[in-house]
N, C-alpha and C positions, 0 to 999 in steps of 0.2 A: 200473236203478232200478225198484221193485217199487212200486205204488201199490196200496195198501191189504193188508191179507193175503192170501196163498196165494189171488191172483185174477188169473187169467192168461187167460179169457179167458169164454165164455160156456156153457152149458150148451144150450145153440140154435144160435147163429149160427157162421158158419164162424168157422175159427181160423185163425191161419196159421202157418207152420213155427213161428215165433219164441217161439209162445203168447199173442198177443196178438192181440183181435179184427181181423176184414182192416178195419173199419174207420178203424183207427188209422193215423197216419202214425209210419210205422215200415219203417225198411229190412228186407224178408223173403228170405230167401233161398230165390232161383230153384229150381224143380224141372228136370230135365233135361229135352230132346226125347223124347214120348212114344217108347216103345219097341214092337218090334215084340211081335205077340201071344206069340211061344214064349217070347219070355222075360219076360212081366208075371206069369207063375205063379211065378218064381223072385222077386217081390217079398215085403219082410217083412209089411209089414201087406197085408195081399190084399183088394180090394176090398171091400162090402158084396154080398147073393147076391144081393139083390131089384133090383138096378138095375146088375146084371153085364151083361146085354148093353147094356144103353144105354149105357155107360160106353163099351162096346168100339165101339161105333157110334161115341159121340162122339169117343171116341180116334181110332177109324179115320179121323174126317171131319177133325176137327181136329190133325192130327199136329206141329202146332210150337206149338201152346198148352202153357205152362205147368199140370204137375198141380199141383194143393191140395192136401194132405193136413191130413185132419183131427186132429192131437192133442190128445188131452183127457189129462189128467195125474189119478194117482187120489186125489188130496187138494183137487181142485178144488170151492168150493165153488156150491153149486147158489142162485144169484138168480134171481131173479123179472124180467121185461122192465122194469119199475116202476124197477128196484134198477138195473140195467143201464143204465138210462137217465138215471139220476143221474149227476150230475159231480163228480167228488170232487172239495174242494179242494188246490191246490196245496200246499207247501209249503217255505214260503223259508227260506232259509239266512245269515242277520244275521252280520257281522264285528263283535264285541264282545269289548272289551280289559277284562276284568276290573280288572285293576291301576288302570287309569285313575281320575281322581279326577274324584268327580260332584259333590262341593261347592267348588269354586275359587271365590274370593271375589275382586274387582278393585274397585280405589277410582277411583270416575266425576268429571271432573273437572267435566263439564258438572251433575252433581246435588248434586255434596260430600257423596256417601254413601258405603260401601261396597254394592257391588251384588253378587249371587251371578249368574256367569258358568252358563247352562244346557245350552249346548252341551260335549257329551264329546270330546275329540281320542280316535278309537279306534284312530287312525294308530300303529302301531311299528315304527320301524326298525331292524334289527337288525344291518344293516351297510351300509356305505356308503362309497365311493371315488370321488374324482374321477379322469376318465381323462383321459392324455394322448394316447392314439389317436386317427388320422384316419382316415376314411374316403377311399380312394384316391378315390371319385368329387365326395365332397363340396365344397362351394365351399370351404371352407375349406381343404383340404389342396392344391387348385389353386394358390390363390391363394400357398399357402406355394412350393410347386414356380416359379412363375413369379419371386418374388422371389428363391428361390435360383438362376435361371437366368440375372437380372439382373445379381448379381453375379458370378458365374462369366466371364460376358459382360465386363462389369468390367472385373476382374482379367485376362483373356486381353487385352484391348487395352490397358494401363497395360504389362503385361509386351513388350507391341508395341512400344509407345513407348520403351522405354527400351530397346530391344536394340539392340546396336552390330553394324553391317555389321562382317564379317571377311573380307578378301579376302587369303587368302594360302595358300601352297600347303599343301596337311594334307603329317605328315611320312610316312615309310615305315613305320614302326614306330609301333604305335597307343599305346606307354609315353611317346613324347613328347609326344603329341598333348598340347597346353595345356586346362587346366582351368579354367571359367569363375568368377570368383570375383563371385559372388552380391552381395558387400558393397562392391564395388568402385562408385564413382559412382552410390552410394544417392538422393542429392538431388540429383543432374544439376549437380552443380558443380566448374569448372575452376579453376585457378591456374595463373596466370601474372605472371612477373617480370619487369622489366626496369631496367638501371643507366642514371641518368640523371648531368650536371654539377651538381656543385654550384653555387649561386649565389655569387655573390661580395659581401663586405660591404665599404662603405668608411663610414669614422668622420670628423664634419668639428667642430672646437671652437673658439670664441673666446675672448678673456680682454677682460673689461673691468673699468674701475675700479669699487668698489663706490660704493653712492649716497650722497650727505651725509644725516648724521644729527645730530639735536638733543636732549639728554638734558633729564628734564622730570622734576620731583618736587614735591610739595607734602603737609602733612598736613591730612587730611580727620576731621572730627569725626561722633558721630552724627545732634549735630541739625543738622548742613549735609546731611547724606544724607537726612531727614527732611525737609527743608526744600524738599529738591529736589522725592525724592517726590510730596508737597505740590502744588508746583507743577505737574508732569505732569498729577497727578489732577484739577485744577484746569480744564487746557487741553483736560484732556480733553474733563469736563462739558462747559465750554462749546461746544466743538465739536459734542458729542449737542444741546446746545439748538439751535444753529445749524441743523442737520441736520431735527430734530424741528419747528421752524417754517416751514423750506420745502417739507417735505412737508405739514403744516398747510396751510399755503395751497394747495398743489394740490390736494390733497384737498378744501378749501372749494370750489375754483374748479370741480373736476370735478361735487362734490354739487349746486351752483350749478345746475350746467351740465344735470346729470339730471334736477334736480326739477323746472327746466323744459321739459324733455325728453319726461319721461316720462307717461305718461298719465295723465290723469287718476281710470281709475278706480280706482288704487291708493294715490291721494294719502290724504293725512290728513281731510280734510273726507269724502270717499265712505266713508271707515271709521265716522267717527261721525256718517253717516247711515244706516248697513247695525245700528249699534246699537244707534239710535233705534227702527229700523223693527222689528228684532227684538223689544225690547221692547213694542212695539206690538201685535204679532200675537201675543207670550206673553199679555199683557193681554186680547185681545177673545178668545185661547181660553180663557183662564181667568176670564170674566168675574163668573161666579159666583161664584169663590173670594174675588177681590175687593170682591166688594159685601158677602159677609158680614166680611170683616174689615174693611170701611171701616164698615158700616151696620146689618150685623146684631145683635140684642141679647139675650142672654136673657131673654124676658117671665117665666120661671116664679119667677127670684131672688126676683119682688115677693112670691111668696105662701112663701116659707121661707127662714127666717132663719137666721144661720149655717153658712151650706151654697153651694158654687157647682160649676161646673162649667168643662170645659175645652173648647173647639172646635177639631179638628184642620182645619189649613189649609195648608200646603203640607209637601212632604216633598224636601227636595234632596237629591239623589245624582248622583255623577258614576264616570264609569268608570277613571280614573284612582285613585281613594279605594275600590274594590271591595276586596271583603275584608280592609279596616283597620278600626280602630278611632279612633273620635272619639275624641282626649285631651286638647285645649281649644276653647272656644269663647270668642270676644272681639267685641263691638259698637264698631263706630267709635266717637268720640266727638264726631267732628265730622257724618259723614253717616252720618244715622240710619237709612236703609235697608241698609249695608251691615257685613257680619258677616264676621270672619275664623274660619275652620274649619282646626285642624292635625289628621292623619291619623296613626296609627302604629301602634302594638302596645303593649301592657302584659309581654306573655307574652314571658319571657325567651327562650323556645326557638323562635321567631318573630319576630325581630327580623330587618326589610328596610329598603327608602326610607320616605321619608315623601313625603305630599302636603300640600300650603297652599292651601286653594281659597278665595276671597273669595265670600260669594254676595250677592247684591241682590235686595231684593222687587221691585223692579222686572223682573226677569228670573231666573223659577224654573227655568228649563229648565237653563240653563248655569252654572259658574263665571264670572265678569266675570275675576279673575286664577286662576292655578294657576302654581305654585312648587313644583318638585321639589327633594329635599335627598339628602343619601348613607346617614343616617339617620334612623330613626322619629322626627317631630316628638313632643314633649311638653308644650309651653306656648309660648304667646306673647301680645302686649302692644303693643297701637299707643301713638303718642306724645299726650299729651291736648293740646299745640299744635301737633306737625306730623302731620296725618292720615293722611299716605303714606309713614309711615318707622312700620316692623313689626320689633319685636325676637322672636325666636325662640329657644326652649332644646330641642337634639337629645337622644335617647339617649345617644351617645357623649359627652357632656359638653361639646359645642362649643355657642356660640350665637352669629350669624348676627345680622343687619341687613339690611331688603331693605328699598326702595324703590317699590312698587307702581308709581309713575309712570316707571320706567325700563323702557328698551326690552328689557334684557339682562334674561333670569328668572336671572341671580347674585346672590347677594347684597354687600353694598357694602360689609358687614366681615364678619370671619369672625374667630373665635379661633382659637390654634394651639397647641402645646405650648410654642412659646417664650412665650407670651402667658399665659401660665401657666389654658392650661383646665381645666374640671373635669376629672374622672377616672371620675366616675359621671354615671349620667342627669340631667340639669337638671330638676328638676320645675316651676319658677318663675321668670318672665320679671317686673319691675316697672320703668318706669321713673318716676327720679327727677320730681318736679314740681318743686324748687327748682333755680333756673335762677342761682342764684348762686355756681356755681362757674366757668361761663361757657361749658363746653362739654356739649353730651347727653352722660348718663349715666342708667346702668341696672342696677339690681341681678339677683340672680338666688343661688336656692338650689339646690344637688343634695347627693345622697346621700352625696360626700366628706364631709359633716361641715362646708365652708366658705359663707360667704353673701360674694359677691366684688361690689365695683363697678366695671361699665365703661363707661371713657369712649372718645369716640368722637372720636379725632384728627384730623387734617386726613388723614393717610396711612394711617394704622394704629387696630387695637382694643388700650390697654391696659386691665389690669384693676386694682386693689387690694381687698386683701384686707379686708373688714370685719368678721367673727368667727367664730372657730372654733367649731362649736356642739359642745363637750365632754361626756361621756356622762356622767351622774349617777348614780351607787347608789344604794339607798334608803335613806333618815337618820332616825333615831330623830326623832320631833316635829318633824319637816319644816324641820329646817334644812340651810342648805347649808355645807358644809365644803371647804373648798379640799382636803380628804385622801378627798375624796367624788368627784372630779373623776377620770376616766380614760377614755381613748381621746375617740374625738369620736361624736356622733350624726349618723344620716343625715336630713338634712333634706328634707320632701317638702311643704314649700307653709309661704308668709309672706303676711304685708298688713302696708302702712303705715297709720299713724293720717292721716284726712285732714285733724283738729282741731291734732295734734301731729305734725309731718313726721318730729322725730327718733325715735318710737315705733313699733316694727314687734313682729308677733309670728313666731315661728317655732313648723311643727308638727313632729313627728318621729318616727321610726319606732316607737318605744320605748313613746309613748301621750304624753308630756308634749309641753305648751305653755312657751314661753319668752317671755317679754316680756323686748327689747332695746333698746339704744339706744346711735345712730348712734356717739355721744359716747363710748361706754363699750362696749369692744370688747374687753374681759378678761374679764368675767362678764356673768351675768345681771342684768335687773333683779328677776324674778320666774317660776316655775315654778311651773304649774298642773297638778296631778296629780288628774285627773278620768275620764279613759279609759284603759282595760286593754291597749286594742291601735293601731295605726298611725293618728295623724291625718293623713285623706286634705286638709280642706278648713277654713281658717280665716280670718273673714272678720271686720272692723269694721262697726260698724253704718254706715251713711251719715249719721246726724241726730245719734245721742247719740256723743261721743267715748270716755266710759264700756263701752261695750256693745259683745259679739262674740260669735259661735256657730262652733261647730267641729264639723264631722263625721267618724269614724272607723268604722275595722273593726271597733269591738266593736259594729255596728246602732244607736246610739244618737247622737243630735244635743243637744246642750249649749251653754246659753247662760248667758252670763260675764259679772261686773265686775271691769274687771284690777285695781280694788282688794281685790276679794276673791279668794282663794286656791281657794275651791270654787265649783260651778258654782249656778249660780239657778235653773235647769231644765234638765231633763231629759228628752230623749222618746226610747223605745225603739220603734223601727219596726219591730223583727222580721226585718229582712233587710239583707242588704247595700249599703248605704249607699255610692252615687259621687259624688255631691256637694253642696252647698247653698251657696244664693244667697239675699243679701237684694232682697226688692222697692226701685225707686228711688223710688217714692209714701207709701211709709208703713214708719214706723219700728218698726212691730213684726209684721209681713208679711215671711215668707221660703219659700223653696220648696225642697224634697228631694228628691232623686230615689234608688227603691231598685229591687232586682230579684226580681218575686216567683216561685215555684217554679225548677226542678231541672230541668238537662238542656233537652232538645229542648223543653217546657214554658213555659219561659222566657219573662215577658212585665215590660214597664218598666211601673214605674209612680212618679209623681207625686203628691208631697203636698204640698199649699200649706196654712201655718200662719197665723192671725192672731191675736195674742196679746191685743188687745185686743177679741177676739169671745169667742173659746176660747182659757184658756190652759192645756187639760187634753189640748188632743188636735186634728187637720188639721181646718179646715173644706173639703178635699176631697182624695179622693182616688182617681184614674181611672188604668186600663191606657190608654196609649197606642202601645205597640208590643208586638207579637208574637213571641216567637222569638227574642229578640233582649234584652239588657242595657243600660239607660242607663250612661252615662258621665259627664255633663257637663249643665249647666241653666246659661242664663244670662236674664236679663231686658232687656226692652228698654227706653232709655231714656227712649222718647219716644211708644211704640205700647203697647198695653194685650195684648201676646204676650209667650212666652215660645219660650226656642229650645232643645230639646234633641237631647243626639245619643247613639246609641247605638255597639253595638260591631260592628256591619253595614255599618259606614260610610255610614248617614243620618242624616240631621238633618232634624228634624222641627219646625213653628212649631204653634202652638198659642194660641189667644184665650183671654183669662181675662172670663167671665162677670163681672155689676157687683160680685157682693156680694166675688167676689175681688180686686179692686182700687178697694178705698175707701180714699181717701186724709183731708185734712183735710177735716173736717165743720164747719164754722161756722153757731153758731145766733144767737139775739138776744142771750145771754149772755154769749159770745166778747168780747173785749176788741179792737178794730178795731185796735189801735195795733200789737200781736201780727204777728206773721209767720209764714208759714207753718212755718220749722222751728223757730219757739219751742212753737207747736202740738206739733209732731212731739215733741221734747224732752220737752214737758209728758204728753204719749202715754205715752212709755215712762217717764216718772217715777210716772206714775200704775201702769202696770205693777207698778215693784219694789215699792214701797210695799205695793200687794196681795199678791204675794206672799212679803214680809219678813213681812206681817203674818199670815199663812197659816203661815209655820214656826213664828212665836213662840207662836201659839195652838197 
């Protein structure tokens, strides 16, 4: 290797054989043992003249020192000590694979990008073999020799084992000599025979008379076989009763026997003092919340009129109801603190359990009950005389009777296919108030198109059928034609009249109201064609028997005289619309609940109307939840809150400021004789009046 051009060594310093200066590390090859003087004149290049004896001096002194010769080569170029003493730089020699590709592109799972890969593979192989050779020293090809020596080893001692001693004389001739046969007693096994006696049989019989017999005939009919039947099933029963009250009694005797037994801190009295105490420590930690919902009041009502507000006060949630949606809310009727809440889904492609959680102001932290079911709860409806019997309507079209005061979370009827259940979601649980048929019954609407009543047997739920709600076309001048009539409509929410028990309405998918009755179970009484799209919510007024308001899909809330055919008013909300309630204080007070914006956005909000303040528009209306969609609003009967829930699975209370819960006002002009719902009446009478009078102008 030459570094730099035609430069081999210096124009000064010694050189060595090779052409490279001596101070280079460089193998140079050896001059020989000086030689003697006759023959250094016979060398080619002959010394220089001026330093000929001192050479032959130092030759003569030194005779085993290596000579130098100097070559200089005649295209050597002529540097400077400067140039000489520079270091040239190296130069390396790089492995690069042309062909390689320098833009490879890989998709990063950790960034979700594609990334450009910057390292080159310059690597090429161009041929390549696995071997099967060992190395004789290697461990590996040992360890192979050792296991083939094992078997060898083996094999020589099995072939041991099995060699049969020969003790007999070899013959003269080695043609006789016997030949070993290899296959002879392979598996070391003998046979051997031997003739034994046969045994000998002897045969022993007797004869005897045969036995006396008695021939026996009679004809048998089917109702003596029936009759029999009968009878067995009869001895049966009573034997299971027999059976069933003497395990009774042991059972009493042993409960008896534990209750006194057993400790006291799991008796019944330590339970409802562990609930007392509970709620006592919820209360002194939430003391605040409770003072403003016992005490607190909005002072600024007094300086504007028209206008209130809402105060959020507690929010229930339980971990069970996580990720459901609220889809009824129901107020006892007898104890005013507590609220039943059913849990489910709306969303068909999301249908699981349902939750039933009962909550109490008395205690916000917990459920008091919780009732799991097999499907999403949809509605339900306590009994207005027995406070701890809760009718429920599932998804799957079944509805359910629980008992709050029982120990078992099952419920105590259940419909079945024999029992002729819906087929579609139950939207609406009502039970009966007239107590004159003599057993609990309860209505209930879903989406098959049927509105069924069930009654509640000593053993069993049946139901009957009370009307098919049949699908209507649209009819030239709003009559109805029996050749207008086809398929059925799916039903999603009723109310009975509380003035008239046999008058209920039904809302339904379609957009139309139906006014029914109990009596007249072939057709309608009346259809109200007011809404475009699905009535979610339709309600009686509580004061006037006249008066109802319905809320649907198409954003707008309507309110009705089922004597008139069109609606009386009308309020477009702008958004989607999940339910409305009337106030229980005042007859023309009700509350809506919509959801405003899109997406993640998403916040509830609340309109409370009072038509005898404003009957153009809410006098209030507040975000109370974030993120989240109301569902459901209900009032409470007795406390100046309202309860709603969303579809996050909370429920949320809320106080309504004064101006939003003015009830009857009585001044000096008021007629004392009057009651307070002839007021109420006279309310909403004054209402239509204004506004009959408002169209006609």
């Amino acid at each position: 290797v030459f570094l730099g051009p035609k430069v081999r060594g210096s124009a000064t310093g010694p050189v060595a054989a090779c052409g490279l200066p001596v101070g280079c590390a460089h193998a140079c090859t050896m001059a020989p043992k000086a030689e003697p003087k006759a023959k250094q004149a016979a060398r080619s290049t002959p010394p220089p003249a001026d330093n000929a004896g001192g050479d032959e001096e130092a030759m003569g002194d030194d005779y085993d020192m290596p000579t130098i010769l100097k070559v200089k080569p005649d295209d050597q170029l002529q540097l400077s000590p400067e140039e000489l003493e520079k270091e040239v730089p190296p130069r390396v020699l790089y492995p690069a694979n042309p062909r390689a590709p320098h833009n490879t592109t890989q998709y990063s799972f950790k960034e979700k990008v594609f990334k450009i890969d910057e390292q080159v593979d310059q690597c090429v192989m161009h041929f390549s073999m696995d071997g099967a050779i060992l190395l004789k020293e290697s461990p590996e090809a040992q360890d192979q020799v050792e296991v083939l020596d094992k078997k060898e080893q083996e094999q020589m001692e099995r072939e041991k084992e099995e060699a049969i001693e020969e003790d007999f004389d070899p013959p003269e001739n080695e043609k006789e000599m016997p030949q070993k046969n290899p296959l002879r007693n392979q598996f070391n096994f003998s046979e051997r025979g031997a003739q034994t006696r046969n045994c000998l049989l002897r045969e022993r019989a007797w004869t005897t008379e045969p036995p006396p017999t008695t021939p026996f005939s009679a004809t048998v009919t089917q109702w003596e076989i029936f009759d029999q039947y009968m009878a067995d099933i009869e001895a049966a029963k009573e034997k299971d009763k027999e059976d069933k009250q003497k395990g009774k009694s042991h059972f009493d005797e042993g409960e008896k026997k534990k209750k006194s037994d057993s400790d006291p801190t799991y008796s019944e009295n330590m339970k409802l003092s562990i609930k007392i105490m509970e709620r006592m420590v919820n209360q002194n930690a939430e003391n605040e919340v409770y003072h403003d919902f016992k005490f607190w009041e909005d002072r600024s009502d007094e300086f504007r009129e028209g206008e209130g507000t809402l105060l959020p006060l507690w929010r229930f949630s339980s971990e069970k109801a996580k990720k459901k949606q609220v889809t009824c809310i129901k107020w006892n009727p007898r104890y005013n603190d507590l609220c039943a809440v059913g849990f489910g889904s709306y969303d068909f492609m999301r249908q699981g359990t349902g939750v039933i959680c009962c909550y109490s102001l008395k205690n916000t932290k917990f459920p008091e009950y919780v009732f799991n079911t097999d499907a999403g709860v949809c509605c339900l409806d306590w009994h207005p005389s027995h406070p701890a019997v809760l009718a429920v309507g599932l998804y799957d079209g079944t509805v359910l009777v629980y008992d709050v005061r029982a120990r078992t979370k099952k419920p105590i009827y259940q419909s079945t296919v024999r029992t002729n259940k819906h087929t579609d979601p139950v939207w609406e649980v009502r039970w009966n108030n007239d107590e004159s048929t003599g057993t609990l019954n309860f209505y209930s609407v879903s989406s098959d198109g049927r509105v069924s009543n069930w009654f509640l047997l000593k053993n069993k739920l049946e139901s009957e059928e009370v009307m098919e709600l049949k699908l209507m076309s649209g009819t030239s001048g709003g009559e109805d034609d029996e050749t207008s009539l086809a398929g059925l409509a799916g039903g999603l929410c009723f109310d009975f009249n509380m003035q008239s028990e046999h008058l209920f309405l039904v809302g339904t998918e379609e957009g139309r109201i139906h006014k029914c009755s109990k009596a007249f179970s072939g057709q309608y009484l009346e259809t109200y064609e007011g809404h475009t799209m699905a009535v979610y919510t339709v309600r009686w007024n509580p004061f006037h028997p006249k008066i109802f308001v319905s809320a649907s899909a198409d954003w707008t809330v309507k309110l009705w005289d089922h004597n008139n055919r069109n609606p009386i008013l009308s309020f477009d909300l702008a958004q989607a619309i999940g339910d409305v309630a009337w106030a229980p204080y005042a007859s023309t007070t009700f509350a809506a609940i919509t959801s405003d914006g899109a997406g993640g956005s998403t916040s509830g909000v609340v309109h409370i109307y009072d038509l005898s303040v404003n009957r153009n528009g809410h006098i209030c209306e507040q975000k109370v939840v974030k993120r989240a969609k109301l569902t459901h609003v209900a009032f409470s009967s007795t406390e100046p809150i309202i309860i709603v829930g969303d579809d996050r699975g909370g429920v949320n209370t809320l106080k309504l400021s004064p101006n939003l819960r003015i009830g009857v006002t009585r001044t000096e002009d008021t007629d004392p004789n009057k009651t307070d719902l002839d007021l109420q009446i006279e309310k909403m009478e004054h209402l239509l009046e204004m506004v009959t009078e408002t169209k006609e102008s």
